[in-house]
Each structure stands twice: as C-alpha cells, then as structure tokens.
N, C-alpha and C positions, 0 to 999 in steps of 0.2 A: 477455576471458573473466573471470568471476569468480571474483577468487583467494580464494576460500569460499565450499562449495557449501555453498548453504540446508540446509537438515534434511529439507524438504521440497518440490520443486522442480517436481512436477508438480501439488500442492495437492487430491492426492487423499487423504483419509482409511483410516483402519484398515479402518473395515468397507467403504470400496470396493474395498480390496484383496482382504480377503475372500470379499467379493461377486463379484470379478473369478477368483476361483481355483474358487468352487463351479460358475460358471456353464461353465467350462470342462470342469469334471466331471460339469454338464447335472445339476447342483444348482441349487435357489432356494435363494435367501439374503434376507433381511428381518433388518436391524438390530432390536435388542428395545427396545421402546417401550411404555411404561404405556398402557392403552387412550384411546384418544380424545385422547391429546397428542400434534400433531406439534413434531419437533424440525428444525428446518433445518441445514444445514450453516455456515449465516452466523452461528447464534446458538451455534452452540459453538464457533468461531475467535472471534466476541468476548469472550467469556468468559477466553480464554487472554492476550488482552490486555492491557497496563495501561489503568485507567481515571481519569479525568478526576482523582479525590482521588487517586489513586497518585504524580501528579505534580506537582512542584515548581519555583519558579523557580530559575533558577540550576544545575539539575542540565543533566548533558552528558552526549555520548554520541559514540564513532568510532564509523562504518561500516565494514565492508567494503570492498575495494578491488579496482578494475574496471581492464581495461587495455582504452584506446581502441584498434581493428580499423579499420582503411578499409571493411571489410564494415558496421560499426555504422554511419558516416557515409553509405556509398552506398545501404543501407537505409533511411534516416533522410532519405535527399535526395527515395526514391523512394517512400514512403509519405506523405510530407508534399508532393510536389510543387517543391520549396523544390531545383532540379536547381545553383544558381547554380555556373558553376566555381572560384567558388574551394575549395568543400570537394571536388569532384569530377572535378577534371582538373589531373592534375600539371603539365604544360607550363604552363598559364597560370596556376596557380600559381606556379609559381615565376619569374614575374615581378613576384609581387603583394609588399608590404612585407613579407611573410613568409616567403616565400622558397619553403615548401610548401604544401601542404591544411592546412585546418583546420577541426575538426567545426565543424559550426551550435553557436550558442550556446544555443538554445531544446531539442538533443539533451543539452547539460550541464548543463541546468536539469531536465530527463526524467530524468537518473541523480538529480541531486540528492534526487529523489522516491522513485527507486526505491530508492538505494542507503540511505537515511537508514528504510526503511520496515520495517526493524525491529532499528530501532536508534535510538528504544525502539519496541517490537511496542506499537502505541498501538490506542485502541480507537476511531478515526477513525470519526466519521461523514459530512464531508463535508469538503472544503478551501473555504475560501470567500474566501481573498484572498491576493495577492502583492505585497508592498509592500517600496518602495523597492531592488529587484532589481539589480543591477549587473552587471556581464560586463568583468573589468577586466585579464587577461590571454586569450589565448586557447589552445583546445587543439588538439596536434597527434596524429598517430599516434603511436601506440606509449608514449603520456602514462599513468600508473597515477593514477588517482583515489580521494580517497575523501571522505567529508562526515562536520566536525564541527556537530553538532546543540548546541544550548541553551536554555532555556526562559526565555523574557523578559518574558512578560505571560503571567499567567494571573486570568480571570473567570470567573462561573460567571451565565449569562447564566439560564436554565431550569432548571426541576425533573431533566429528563431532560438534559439536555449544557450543557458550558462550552466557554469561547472560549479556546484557546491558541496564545500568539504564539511561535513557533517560529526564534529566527536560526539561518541555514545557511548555510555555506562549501564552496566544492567545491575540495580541496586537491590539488595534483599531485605528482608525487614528488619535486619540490625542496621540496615546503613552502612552497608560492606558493599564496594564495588567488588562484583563474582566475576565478569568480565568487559573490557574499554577496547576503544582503538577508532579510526576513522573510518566511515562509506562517506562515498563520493557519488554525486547521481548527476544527473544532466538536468536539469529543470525548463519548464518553458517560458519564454519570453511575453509578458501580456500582453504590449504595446503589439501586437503581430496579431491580426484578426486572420483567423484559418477562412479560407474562401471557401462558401457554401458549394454543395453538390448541386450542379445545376442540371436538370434535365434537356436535354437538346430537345425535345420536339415545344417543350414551354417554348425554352428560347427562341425558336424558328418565330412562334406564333407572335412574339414582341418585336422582334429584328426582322423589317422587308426584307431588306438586304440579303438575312441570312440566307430566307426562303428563294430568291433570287436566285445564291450561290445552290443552294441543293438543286433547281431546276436545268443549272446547266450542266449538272454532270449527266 
C-alpha cells in the first residue's frame, strides 16, 4: 500500500465533482469557459507542473514509499503473462537462492516510474530512453520502497521541450539501492503558451473580414 495517499487519487477534478453532485440532483452542470475556447483537462494538470526551466541539475527529490503485497506480484505476473515461479509459488521458491518469492524486476522499475512521478510533479511529455539500468539486489514481500530522484543532464533540444536525464534508485527499507540507472524524458517548455482551441463560427462572429472571406466562396 501507499504509505501517502496522493492529494488526488482518482484524478477527477473540482468541477467533475461538481458535475458529479448536480447530476445526481438531475442538474446540468457545464464548467465556465470564455466562448469559443476549449480547455482540456491535460492542459490544466500541465500547468500545475514544473516545467522544463523550473529544473536544474543536481537538484533531488524522495518519493513516497510503497510496501511490496504478494497481490502486487501475482497481479504483475498475471497482466504481464511473465507467471515464472519463482515470484509466484512459495514451495519452489524456496528452493531457489533466495529462499522465498520475489517480485519481477521489470514490476520495480513500474514503481520506480510511478513512485518518483510526483516527486517532482514534472511537466512530462514523453519518456523516450532507459539507459544503463541495473537490478542489483532483489525484492521480497513485505520490502517498503521508495525512489531517490536527481537530475544529471539537462538540454533543451526544441523551442517547445528539453531532454532531462533523470538517475533513479529504488531504495528498500534497509537503505539498499535493489535497483539504479538513467530515464530520459522530453519535458515541456513553459515560456511557449499552447494556443487555445478556437471555434471558427466564434471567430467569424468577432472578425468582419472573416465573414466576408466565408461569403465569397
């Protein structure tokens, strides 16, 4: 379980909650929006973001901290197909060098992503590499994790995003790094305001001109 619960854990916003309590009262409910601009719900979580200049090399950051469940692994064995026994059958576990189960490594590199994902709340736009990755202890049940974050390379490859090299450690509750190595993601640039979605028939109705051009086709 995670020992901190997120702020917000279902990733539904204000006015869906809103929305969710009029509709029950067999209200409509419509967020308030300037005519003709839509706003999404992706472009006001990245906003709340750090962005691409926000961040520096050398700055750190602890997660949160998760404790491994035999439910997390046998989930993790049965979504991924990956059934092998040594994360899922005691008995022949504990014949194996380990004596018990032990999650997949690919499941500790999953927390590593999630646990470290906001911490720092980054304005991510893609991950685009994992370099030099290692898996150098491993984890059992009942192991409390968490991931220290640091920033190691940072570029600014485009007008709209930079490249930030990311080392991460997934630490256990002795303070044994279980596995390190580098993701690389793309981040966005804040200084670069995304241009609202504008409705053309709005538009028409502000721009003569426009109405003009549509009458002469």
């Amino acid at each position: 379980m995670f020992l901190e619960k997120p702020d917000n854990p279902d990733g539904f916003s204000v006015a869906d909650t809103v929305a969710s309590g009029a509709a029950q009262r067999g209200q409509n409910f419509k967020p308030h929006q300037p005519p003709g601009i839509r706003t999404s719900r992706m472009d006001l979580a990245m906003d709340a973001r750090l962005t691409f200049e926000q961040l520096a090399t050398g700055q750190t950051w602890t997660s949160p901290a998760r404790t491994i469940t035999e439910s997390d692994v046998i989930n993790f064995a049965n979504v991924t197909g990956d059934l092998n026994p040594l994360h899922i059958d005691r008995e022949f576990a504990r014949n194996s060098p380990y004596g018990q189960p032990i999650a997949h490594g690919l499941l500790g590199l999953s927390w590593v992503a999630g646990l470290a994902s906001k911490s720092p709340s980054v304005a991510t736009v893609a991950l685009i590499a994992v370099r030099n990755w290692e898996f150098t202890r491993p984890l059992f049940f009942g192991d409390t994790v968490h991931v220290l974050t640091s920033i190691v390379e940072k570029q600014q490859d485009a007008r709209r995003n930079g490249r930030i090299a990311w080392k991460q450690e997934l630490i256990n509750q002795h303070g044994e790094v279980t596995q390190h190595g580098i993701l690389e993601t793309l981040v966005r640039v804040g200084s670069i305001v995304p241009h609202p979605h504008i409705d053309s028939s709005v538009a028409n109705e502000r721009d003569p001109s426009a109405r003009r051009t549509d009458r002469s086709h």
